[in-house]
BAVEXLUM-730846 format. One line per field, with one value per residue (C-alpha): x, y negated, z. Coordinates in steps of 0.5 Angstrom, whole numbers. Layout:
! BAVEXLUM-730846
X: (X  ...)
Y: (Y  ...)
Z: (Z  ...)
This chain:
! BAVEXLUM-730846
X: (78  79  84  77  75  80  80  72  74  79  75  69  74  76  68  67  73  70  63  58  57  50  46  41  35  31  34  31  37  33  31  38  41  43  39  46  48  40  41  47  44  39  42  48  41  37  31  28  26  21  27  33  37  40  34  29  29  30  23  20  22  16  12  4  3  4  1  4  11  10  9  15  18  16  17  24  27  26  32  37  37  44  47  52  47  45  52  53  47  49  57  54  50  54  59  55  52  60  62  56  59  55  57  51  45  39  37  32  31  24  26  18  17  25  22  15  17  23  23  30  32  32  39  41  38  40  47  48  46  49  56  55  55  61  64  62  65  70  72  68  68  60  55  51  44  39  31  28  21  14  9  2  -1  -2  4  1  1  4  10  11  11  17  20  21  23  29  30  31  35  40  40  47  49  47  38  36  28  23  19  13  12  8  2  -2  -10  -14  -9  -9  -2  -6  -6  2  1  3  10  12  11  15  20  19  20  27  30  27  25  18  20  13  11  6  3  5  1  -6  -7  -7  -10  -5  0  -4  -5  3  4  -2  2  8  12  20  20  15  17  15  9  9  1  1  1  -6  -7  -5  -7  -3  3  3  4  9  13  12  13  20  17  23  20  24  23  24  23  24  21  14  15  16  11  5  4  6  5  11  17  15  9  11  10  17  17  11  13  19  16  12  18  17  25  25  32  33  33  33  28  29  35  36  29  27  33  36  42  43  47  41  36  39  40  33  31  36  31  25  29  32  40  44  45  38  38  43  41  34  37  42  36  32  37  36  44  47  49  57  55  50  56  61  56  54  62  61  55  55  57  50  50)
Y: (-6  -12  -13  -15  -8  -4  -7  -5  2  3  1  5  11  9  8  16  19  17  20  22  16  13  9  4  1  -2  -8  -14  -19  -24  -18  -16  -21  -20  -23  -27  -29  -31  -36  -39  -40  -43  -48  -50  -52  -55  -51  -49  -41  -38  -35  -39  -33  -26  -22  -27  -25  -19  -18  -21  -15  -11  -11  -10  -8  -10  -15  -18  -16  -20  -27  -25  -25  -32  -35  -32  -32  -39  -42  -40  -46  -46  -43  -41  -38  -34  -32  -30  -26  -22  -21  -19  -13  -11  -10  -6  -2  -1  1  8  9  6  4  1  -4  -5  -12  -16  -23  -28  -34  -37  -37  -41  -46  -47  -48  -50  -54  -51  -51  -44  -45  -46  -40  -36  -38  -36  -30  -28  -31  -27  -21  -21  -23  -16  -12  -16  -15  -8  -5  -5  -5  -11  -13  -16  -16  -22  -21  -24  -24  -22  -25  -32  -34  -38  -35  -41  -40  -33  -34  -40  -35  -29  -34  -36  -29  -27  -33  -30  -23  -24  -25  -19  -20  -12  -13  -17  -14  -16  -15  -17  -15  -11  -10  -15  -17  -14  -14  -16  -24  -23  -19  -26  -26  -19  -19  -25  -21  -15  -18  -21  -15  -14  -8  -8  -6  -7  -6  0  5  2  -2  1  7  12  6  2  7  8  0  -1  4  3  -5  -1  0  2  6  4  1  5  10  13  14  17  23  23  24  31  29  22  26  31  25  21  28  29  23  21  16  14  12  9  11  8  12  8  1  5  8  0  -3  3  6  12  15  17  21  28  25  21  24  25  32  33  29  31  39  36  35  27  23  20  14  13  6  1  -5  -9  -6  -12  -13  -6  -4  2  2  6  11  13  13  18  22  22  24  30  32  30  36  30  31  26  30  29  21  19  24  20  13  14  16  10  4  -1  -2  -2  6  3  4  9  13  10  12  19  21  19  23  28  35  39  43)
Z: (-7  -3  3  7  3  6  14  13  11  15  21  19  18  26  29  25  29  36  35  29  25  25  20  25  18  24  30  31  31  36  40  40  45  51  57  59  52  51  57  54  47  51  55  50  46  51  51  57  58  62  66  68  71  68  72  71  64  65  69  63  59  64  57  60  53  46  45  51  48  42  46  51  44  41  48  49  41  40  44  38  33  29  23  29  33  27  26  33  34  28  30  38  35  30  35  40  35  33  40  37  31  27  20  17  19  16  21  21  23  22  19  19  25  26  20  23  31  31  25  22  15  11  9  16  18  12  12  19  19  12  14  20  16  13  19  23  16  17  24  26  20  20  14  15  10  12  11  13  17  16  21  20  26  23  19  13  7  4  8  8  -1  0  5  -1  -6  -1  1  -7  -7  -3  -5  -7  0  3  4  0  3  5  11  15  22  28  31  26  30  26  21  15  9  4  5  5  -3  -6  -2  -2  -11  -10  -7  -11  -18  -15  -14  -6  -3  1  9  13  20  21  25  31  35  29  26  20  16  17  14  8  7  7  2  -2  -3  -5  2  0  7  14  20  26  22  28  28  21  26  27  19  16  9  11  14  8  3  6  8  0  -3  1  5  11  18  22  28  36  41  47  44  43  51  53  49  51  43  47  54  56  51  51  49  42  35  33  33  29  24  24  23  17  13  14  14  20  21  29  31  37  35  40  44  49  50  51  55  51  45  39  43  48  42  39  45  46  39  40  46  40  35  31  30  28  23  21  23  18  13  13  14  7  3  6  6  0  0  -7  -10  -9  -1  -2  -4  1  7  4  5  12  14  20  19  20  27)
């Protein structure tokens, strides 16, 4: 093992001592951000955002509904524009989730949305956040990899294609998946099959946004374009035959409690499909998503999972068999799993 090897592993065996290790598969790295760190990205740039204070921005962050999250998020993500910014950002979180025991990331970042607004280079974004990820081993013994996002609701077809080549370019560099998300009613998966075969043949995994803000269909049409595990899935819920499916073929949901609260998918906690699923037999990882935004951390989502009947034991039970890490980390984090009880 390397020297770089045994820091990480030394400080993850450091991290599992202070509370049960956890395994985050979904955070949205620009939705992770802070409000007083997003403000000085912002001004160390030059870009202007809708709110030029710390509860300014905060306020934005009363999402009416999901699609006003979705614009909250194009206007606010938008200032970050360096290779360093992408590496900050990754550090940043790593370290928080760290601070939760957390041992291993599946993070997404949106790089079309970066090169098509912002005019930045691939590789200035892919570089940034991959060096991030060794950094964050490095210093805090967390697990990164990364799954680019796509967004359904007007990415060009085109770019999300370039964006999978890329993606599989740096494979080598920690990128295990390429994802979809954005705001599902009214825009199908299927003009973005090109991209995810792209990625599928370099050696990627498929990680699409589902079931969130559209029904059981869009579950059944993430899975029938091959989905490795669903991002949210939560509505499959309202399907037995879907539910039965996804219980018995394995399928992992990653599931955010207080994201779907924020964003209106539920009415309130007591209300949310986690338990239903998770009596169904359906692996359910516990995630943030957007954890700055959505004014929550890994801690507080798994403790409402708890209230929900899912234990961290569970959880981390469901985000190893989801991870699409290598079988080397695979078997390192299986060492680390929570004792059951």
């Amino acid at each position: 093992m390397s020297s770089m090897g045994h820091r990480a592993a030394e400080a993850s065996a450091k991290l599992v001592g202070m509370g049960a290790a956890k395994i985050e598969l979904h955070v949205h790295l620009e939705g992770s951000i802070r409000p007083a760190t997003l403000l000085d990205i912002a001004r160390r740039n030059h870009v202007a955002l809708p709110a030029d204070t710390v509860d300014g921005l905060t306020a934005l962050y009363r999402f009416r509904d999901f699609k006003h999250f979705i614009d909250t998020w194009i206007m606010t993500t938008n200032c970050l524009r360096t290779a360093d910014d992408f590496r900050q950002v990754v550090v940043d979180y790593a370290e928080e989730a760290a601070g939760f025991s957390a041992v291993y990331l599946e993070a997404i970042f949106s790089p079309p949305e970066r090169v098509l607004l912002g005019g930045l280079d691939w590789d200035e974004i892919y570089t940034g956040y991959t060096d991030g990820g060794i950094e964050a081993a490095e210093r805090f013994g967390v697990t990164v990899r990364f799954t680019p996002d796509l967004y359904r609701n007007g990415c060009p077809v085109e770019l999300a294609e370039e964006c999978a080549r890329v993606s599989v370019r740096y494979r080598d560099r920690g990128i295990v998946a390429l994802g979809i998300g954005g705001y599902e009613p009214g825009y199908p998966l299927a003009p973005y099959a090109r991209a995810v075969e792209i990625a599928r043949d370099g050696g990627l995994g498929f990680v699409p946004h589902a079931g969130e803000a559209a029904g059981p269909e869009s579950v059944r049409e993430a899975l029938d374009l091959g989905a490795d595990r669903i991002r949210h899935g939560i509505r499959a819920a309202e399907s037995a035959e879907l539910l039965t499916e996804i219980a018995e073929r394995g399928i992992v949901l990653d599931v955010c409690p207080t994201s779907n609260l924020r964003t209106g998918v539920v009415p309130e906690l007591a209300a949310h499909p986690l338990p239903a699923l998770h009596a169904a037999g359906v692996r359910c990882s516990i995630n943030t998503d957007d954890p700055a935004m959505f004014g929550t951390d890994l801690g507080r989502e798994y403790e409402i999972a708890a209230t929900l009947g899912v234990s961290a034991a569970d959880a981390y039970a469901a985000g190893l068999a989801g991870a699409l890490c290598d079988a080397g980390t695979k078997g390192r984090l299986a060492g680390l799993a929570p004792i059951p009880g």
